[in-house]
C-alpha positions in Angstrom: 60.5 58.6 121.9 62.1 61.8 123.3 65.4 61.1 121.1 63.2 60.0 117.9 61.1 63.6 118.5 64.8 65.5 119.3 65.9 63.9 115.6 62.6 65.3 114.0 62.6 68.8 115.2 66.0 68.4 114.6 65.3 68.1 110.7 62.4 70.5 110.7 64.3 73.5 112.0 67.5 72.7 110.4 66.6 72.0 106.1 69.9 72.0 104.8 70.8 69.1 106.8 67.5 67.2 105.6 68.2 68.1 102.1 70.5 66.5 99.4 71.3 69.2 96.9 73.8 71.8 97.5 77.4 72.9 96.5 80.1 75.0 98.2 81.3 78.0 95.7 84.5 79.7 96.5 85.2 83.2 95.7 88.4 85.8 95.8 87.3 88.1 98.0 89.4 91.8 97.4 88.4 95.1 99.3 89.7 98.5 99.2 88.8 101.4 101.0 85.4 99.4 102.0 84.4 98.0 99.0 84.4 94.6 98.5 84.3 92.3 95.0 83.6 88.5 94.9 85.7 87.3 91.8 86.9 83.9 90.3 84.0 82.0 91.2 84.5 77.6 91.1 82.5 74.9 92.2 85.2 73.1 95.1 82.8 70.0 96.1 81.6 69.0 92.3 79.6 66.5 94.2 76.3 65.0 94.0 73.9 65.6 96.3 74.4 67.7 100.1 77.9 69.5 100.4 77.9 72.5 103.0 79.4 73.9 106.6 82.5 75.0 105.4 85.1 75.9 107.8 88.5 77.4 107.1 91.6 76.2 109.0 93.0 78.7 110.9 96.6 78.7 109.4 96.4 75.7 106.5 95.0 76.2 103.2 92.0 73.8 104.0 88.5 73.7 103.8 86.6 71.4 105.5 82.8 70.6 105.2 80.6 68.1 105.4 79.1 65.7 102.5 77.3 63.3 102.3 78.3 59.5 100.9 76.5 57.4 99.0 74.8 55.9 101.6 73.3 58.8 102.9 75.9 59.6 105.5 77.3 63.1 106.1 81.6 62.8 106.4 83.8 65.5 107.0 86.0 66.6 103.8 88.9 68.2 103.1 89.7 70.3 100.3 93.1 71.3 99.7 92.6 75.0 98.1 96.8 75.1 96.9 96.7 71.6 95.1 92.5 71.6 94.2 92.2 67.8 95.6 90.1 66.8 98.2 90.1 63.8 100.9 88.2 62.5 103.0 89.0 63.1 106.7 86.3 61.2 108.1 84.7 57.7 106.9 82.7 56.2 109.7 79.6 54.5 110.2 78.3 58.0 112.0 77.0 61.0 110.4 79.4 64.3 111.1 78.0 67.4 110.6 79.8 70.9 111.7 83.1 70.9 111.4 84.9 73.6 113.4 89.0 73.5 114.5 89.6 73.5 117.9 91.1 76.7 119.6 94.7 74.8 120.1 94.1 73.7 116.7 94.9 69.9 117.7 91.2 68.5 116.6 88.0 68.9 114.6 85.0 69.0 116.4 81.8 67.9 115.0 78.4 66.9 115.4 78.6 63.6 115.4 74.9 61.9 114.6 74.3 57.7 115.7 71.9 55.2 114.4 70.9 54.8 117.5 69.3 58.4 117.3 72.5 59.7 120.4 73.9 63.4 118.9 76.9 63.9 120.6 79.1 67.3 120.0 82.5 65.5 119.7 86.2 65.9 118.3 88.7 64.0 116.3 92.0 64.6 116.2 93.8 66.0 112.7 96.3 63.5 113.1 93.6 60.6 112.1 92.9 59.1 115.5 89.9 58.1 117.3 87.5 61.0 118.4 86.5 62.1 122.1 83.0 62.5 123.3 82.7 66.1 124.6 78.9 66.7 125.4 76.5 64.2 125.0 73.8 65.0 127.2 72.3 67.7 125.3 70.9 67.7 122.0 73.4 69.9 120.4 72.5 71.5 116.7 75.2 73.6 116.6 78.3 74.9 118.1 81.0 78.0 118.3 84.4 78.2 120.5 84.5 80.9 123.2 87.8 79.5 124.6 89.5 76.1 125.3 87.1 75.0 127.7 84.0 76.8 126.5 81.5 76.4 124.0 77.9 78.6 122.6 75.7 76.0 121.7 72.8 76.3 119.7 70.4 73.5 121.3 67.6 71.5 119.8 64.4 71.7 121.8 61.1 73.5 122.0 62.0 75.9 122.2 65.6 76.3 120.5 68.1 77.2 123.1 71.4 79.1 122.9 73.3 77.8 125.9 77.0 78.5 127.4 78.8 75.6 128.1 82.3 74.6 130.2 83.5 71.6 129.3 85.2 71.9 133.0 82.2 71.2 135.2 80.0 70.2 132.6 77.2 73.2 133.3 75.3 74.6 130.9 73.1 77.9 130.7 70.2 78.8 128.9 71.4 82.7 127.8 68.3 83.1 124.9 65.6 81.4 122.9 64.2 81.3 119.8 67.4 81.2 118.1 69.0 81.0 114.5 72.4 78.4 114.0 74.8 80.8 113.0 77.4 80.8 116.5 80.3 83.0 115.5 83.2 84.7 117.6 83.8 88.3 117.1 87.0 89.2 115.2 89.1 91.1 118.0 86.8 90.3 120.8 86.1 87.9 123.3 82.8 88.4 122.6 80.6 86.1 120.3 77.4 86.5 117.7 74.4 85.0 117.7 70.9 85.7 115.6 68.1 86.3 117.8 64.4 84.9 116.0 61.5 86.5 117.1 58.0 84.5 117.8 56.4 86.2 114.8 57.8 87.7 112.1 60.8 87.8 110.1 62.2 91.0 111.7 65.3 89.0 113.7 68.2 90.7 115.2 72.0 89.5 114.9 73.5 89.9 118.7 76.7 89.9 120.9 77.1 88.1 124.1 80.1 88.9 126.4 80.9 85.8 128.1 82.9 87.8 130.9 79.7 89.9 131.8 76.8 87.9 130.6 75.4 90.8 128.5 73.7 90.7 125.1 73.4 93.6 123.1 71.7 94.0 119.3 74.4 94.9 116.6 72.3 94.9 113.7 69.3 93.9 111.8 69.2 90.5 109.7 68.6 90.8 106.4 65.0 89.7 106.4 64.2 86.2 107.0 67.6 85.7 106.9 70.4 83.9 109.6 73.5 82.7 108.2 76.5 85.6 108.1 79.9 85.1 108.1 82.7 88.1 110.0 85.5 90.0 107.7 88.9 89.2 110.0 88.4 93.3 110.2 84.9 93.0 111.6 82.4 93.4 108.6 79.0 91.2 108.1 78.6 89.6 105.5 75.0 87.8 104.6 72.8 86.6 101.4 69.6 86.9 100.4 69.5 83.5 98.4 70.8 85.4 95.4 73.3 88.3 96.3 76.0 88.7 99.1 75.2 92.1 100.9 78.0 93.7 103.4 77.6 95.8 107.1 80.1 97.4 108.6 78.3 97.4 112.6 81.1 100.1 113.6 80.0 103.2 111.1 77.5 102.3 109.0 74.3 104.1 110.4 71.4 103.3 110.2 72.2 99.5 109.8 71.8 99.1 105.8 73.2 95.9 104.1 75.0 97.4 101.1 75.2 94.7 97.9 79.3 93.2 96.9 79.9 93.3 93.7 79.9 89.7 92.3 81.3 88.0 88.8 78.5 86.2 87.1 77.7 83.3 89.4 74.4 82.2 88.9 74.1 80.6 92.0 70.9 80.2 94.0 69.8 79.3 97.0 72.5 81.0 98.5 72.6 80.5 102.5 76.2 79.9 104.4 79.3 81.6 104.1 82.5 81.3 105.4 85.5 83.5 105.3 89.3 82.7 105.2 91.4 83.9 108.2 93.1 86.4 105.8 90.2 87.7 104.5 90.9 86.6 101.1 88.5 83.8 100.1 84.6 83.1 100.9 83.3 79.8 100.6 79.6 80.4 99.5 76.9 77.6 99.7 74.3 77.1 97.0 71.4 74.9 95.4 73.1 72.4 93.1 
């Protein structure tokens, strides 16, 4: 029963994964002297049904995300952004959810969902063999890279936990709750982002933790109601508000006011995650289908 009500709250707090209708977008994304433009807009999934989670390879021209079958079951797919083709890079009888390349850039790790309701964080390797367990004894939603060994966890629960984790000796802390799932390291710093939720209210904070300190700090403001941003490679925020991409620069902009990108004519909506090449030169956007 405690699995079963994990898998439910699971779904309640995490709609995009319950839902079956969205696409992944990908821009050009140019900037000069602080200005950004989102240009040469095209639909890269041009699937039916639940395409999101993008997440660029580090050093390949590859996007990887996760979509579901037509059984129902969510694979991870690859989309070649040179050649336009996309593969499948897993088909199992699981459900993967998250992709994310490891720090050594040897594996993907994913959530990787059972029909026996288990959730285990684990990780396959890019060279098509069979994937490694890494946590299974939390309920893990979510995940982000601190290091090789470390992992922020977003963890399902009442309430929702953000937790560090060492894959070494298998400890975990609770470091906040009350939590949005957007885990992100900090371009140029060993320091990672997290959105903090409040209680009440749609009034929610985005903040750093320093995993060689322990310290949180706020950085900015959400834009309301809002939790999924993606990080410039120079150390801009970028966020939606379902319809328009808005930019922060947390280093000089004061007060904290989300300026609008200029877009080309999308007409996406239901905008909510974003992801952003390593070069700083493509944004994958996530929409209603």
């Amino acid at each position: 029963m405690k699995l079963v009500a994990a898998i439910i709250i699971f779904l309640s707090v995490c709609p995009l994964w319950a839902q079956t209708a969205s696409e992944i977008h990908l821009f050009d994304l140019d900037h000069h002297d602080g200005n950004f433009r989102l240009t040469n807009p095209r639909n890269i999934s041009q699937h039916p049904g639940y395409d999101n989670q993008p997440f660029f390879h580090p050093d390949q021209p590859i996007i990887f995300y996760s979509s579901f079958n037509e059984d129902g079951r969510a694979d991870v797919r690859a989309h070649d952004m040179n050649t336009g083709k996309t593969r499948n890079f897993t088909q199992t009888k699981e459900r993967e959810y998250s992709p994310t390349v490891t720090p050594d850039g040897q594996f993907l790790s994913c959530i990787i969902q059972r029909d026996n309701e288990a959730q285990d964080l684990g990780k396959y390797p890019l060279d098509g063999q069979s994937p490694v367990v890494l946590i299974d004894s939390l309920t893990v939603g979510y995940h982000a890279w601190i290091n090789q060994n470390e992992l922020l966890l977003f963890v399902l629960g009442e309430p929702m936990t953000l937790r560090h984790f060492d894959l070494q000796t298998g400890q975990s802390r609770i470091l906040a709750e009350n939590i949005g799932r957007s885990l992100h390291r900090i371009p140029g710093q060993a320091k990672m982002s997290f959105v903090q939720k409040q209680e009440t209210g749609n009034n929610w904070q985005i903040m750093s933790f320093d995993p060689a300190d322990n310290q949180i700090e706020k950085i900015a403001p959400t834009l309301t109601g809002q939790e999924d941003l993606a990080w410039t490679p120079d150390g801009r925020l970028l966020m939606s508000d379902g319809q328009q991409i808005f930019l922060l620069d947390p280093r000089t902009d004061e007060p904290r006011r989300w300026r609008p990108v200029s877009m080309s004519e999308h007409g996406l909506k239901g905008i909510t995650r974003l992801a952003i090449s390593p070069d700083g030169k493509r944004l994958a956007v996530v929409a209603e289908e």
